[in-house]
DSSP file (Angstrom, degrees, kcal/mol; ACC not computed):
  #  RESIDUE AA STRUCTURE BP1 BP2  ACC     N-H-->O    O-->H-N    N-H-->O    O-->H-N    TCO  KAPPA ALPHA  PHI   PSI    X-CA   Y-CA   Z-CA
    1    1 A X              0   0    0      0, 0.0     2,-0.7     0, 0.0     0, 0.0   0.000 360.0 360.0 360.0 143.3    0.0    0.0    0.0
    2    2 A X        -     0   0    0      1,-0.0     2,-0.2     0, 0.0     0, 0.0  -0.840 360.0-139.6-112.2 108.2    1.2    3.4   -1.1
    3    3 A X        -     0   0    0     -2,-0.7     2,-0.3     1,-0.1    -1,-0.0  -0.288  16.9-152.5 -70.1 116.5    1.5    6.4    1.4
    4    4 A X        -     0   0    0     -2,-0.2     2,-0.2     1,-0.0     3,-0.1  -0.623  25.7-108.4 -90.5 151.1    0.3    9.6   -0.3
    5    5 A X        -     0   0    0     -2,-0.3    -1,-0.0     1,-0.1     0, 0.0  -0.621  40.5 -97.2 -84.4 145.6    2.0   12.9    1.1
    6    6 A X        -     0   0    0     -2,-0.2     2,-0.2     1,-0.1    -1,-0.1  -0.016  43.9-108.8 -60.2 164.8   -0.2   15.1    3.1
    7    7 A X     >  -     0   0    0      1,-0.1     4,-1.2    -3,-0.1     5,-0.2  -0.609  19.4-112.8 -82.7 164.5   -1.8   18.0    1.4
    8    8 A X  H >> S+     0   0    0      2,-0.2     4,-2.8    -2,-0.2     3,-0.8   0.989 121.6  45.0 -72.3 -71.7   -1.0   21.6    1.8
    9    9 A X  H 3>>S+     0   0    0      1,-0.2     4,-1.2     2,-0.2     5,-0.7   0.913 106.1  61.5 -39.4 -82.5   -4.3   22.2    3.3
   10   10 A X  H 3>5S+     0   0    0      1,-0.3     4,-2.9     2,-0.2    -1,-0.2   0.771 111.2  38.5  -1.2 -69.3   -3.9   19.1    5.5
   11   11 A X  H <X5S+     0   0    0     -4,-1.2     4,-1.7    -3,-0.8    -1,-0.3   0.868 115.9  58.0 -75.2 -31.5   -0.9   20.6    7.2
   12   12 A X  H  X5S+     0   0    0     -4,-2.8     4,-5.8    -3,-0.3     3,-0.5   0.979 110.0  39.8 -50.5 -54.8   -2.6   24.0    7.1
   13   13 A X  H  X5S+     0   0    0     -4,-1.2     4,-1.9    -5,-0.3    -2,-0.2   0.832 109.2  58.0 -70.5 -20.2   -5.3   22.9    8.8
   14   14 A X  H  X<S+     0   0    0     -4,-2.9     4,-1.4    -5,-0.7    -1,-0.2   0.734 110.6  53.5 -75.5 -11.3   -3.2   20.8   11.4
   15   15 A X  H  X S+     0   0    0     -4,-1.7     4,-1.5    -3,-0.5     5,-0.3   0.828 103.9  49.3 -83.9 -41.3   -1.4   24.2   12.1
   16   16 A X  H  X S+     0   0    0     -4,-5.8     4,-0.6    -5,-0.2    -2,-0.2   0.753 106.8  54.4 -87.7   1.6   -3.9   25.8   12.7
   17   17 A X  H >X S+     0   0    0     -4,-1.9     4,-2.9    -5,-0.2     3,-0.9   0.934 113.3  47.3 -62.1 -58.7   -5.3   23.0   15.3
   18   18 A X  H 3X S+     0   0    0     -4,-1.4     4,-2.2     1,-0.3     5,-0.4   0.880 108.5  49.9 -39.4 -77.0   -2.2   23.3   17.1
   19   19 A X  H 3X S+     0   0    0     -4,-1.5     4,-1.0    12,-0.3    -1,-0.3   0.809 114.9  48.2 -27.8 -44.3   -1.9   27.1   17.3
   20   20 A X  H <X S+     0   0    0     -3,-0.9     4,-2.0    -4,-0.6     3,-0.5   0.979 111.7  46.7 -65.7 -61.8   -5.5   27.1   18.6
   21   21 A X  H  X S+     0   0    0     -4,-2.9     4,-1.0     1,-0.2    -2,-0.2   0.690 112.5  51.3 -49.3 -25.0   -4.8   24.3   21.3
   22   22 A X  H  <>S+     0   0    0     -4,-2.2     5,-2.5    -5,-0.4    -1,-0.2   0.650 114.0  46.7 -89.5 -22.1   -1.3   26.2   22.5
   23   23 A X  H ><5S+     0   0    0     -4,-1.0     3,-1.1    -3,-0.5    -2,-0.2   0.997 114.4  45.8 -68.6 -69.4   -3.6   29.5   22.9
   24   24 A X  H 3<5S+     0   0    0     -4,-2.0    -2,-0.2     1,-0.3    -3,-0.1   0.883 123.0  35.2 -17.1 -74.1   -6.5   27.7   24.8
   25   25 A X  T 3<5S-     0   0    0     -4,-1.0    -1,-0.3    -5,-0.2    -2,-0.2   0.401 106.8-118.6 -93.2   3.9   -4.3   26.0   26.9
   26   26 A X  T < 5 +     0   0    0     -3,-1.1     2,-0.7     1,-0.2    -3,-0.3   0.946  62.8 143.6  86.8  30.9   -1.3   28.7   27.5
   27   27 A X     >< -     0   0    0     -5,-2.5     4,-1.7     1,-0.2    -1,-0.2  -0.930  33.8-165.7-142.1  86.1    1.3   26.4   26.0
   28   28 A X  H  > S+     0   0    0     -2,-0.7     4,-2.2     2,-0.2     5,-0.2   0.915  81.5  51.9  -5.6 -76.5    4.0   28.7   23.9
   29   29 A X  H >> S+     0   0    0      1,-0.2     4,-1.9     2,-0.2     3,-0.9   0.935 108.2  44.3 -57.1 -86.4    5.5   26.1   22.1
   30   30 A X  H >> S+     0   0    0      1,-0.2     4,-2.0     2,-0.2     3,-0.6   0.832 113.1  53.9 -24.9 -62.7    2.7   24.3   20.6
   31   31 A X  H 3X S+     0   0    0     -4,-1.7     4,-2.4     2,-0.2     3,-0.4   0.912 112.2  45.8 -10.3 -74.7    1.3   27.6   19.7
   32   32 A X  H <X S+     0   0    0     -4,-2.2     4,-1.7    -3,-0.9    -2,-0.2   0.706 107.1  54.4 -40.9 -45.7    4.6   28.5   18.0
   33   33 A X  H <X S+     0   0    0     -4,-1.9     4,-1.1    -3,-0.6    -1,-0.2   0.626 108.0  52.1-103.6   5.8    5.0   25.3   16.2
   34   34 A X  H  X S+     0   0    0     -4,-2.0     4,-3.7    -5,-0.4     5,-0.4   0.874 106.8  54.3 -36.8 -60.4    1.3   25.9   14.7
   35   35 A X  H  X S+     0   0    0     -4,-2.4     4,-1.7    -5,-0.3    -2,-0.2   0.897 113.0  40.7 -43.9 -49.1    2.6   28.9   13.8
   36   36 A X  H >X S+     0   0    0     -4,-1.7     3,-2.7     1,-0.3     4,-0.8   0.947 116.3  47.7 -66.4 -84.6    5.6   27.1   11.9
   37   37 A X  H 3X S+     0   0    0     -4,-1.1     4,-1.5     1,-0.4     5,-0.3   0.614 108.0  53.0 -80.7 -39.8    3.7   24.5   10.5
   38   38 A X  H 3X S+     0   0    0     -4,-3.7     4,-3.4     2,-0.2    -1,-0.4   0.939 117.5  46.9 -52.5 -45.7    0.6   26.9    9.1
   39   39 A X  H <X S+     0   0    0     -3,-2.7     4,-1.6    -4,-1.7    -2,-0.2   0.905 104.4  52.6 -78.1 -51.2    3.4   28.7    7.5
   40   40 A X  H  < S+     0   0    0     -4,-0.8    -1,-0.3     2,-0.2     7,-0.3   0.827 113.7  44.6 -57.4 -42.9    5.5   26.0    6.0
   41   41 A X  H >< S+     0   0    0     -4,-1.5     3,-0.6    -5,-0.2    -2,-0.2   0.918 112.6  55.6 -94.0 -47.6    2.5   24.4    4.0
   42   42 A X  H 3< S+     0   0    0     -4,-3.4    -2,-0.2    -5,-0.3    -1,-0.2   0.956 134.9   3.0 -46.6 -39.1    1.4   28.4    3.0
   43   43 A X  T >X S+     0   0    0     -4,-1.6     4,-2.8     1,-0.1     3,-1.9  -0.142  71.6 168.1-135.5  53.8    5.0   28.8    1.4
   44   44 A X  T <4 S+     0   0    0     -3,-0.6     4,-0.4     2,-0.2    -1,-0.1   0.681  86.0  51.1 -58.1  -1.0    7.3   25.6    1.6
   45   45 A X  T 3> S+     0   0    0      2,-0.1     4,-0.9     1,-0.1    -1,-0.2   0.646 112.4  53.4 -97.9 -20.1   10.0   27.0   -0.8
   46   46 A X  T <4 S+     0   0    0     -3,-1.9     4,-0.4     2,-0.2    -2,-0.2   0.815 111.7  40.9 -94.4 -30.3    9.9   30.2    1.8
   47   47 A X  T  < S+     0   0    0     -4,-2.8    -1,-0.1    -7,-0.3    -2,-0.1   0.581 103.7  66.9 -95.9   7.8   10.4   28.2    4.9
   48   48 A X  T  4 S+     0   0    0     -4,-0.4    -2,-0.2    -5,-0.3    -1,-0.2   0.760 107.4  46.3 -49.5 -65.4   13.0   26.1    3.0
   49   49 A X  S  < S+     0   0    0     -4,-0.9     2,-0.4    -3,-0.2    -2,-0.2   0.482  86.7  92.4 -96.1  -2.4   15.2   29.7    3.0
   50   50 A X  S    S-     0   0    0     -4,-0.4     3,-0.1     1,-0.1     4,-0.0  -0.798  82.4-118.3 -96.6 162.3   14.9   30.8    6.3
   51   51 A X    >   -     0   0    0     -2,-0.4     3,-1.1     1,-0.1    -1,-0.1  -0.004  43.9 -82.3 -70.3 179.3   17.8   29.7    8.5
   52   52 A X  T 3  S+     0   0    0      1,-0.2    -1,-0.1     2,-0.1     0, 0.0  -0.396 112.4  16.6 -68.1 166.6   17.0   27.3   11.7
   53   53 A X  T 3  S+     0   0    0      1,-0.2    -1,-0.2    -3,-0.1    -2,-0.1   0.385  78.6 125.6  73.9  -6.8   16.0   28.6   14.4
   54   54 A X    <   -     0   0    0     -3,-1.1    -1,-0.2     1,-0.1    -2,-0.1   0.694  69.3-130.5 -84.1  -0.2   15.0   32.1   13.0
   55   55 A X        -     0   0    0      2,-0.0    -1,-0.1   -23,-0.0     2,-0.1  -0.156  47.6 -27.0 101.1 172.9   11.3   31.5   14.7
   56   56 A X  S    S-     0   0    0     -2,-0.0     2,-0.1     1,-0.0   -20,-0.1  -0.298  70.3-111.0 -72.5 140.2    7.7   31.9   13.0
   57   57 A X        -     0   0    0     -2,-0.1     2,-0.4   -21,-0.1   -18,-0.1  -0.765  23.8-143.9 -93.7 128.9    7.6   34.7    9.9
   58   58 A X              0   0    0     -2,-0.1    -1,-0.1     1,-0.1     0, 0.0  -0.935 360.0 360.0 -86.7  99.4    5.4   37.9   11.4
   59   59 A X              0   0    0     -2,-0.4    -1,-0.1     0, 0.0    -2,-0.0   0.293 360.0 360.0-115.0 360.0    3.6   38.6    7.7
């Protein structure tokens, strides 16, 4: 059986569960790596160029 890769909406929408659940519940990180992860599936070629570590893109 053959694993299809998620779709951009897929990860969108799994960023923005997270982000929602880290708000709710106070939790930074989770928040944060909503943030990341909404962001990476809007623009993978743009979170591809930023170095590690530079944190969630304020657009």
């Amino acid at each position: 059986m053959t694993r299809r890769a998620p779709t951009t909406s897929t990860e969108q929408v799994k960023g923005s569960v997270k982000e929602a659940i880290g708000k709710l519940t106070g939790d930074v990180r989770v928040e944060s790596e909503g943030r990341r992860q909404k962001g990476e599936a809007e623009s993978p070629q743009g979170a591809a160029k930023r170095p590690p570590g530079a944190g969630p893109r304020k657009d």
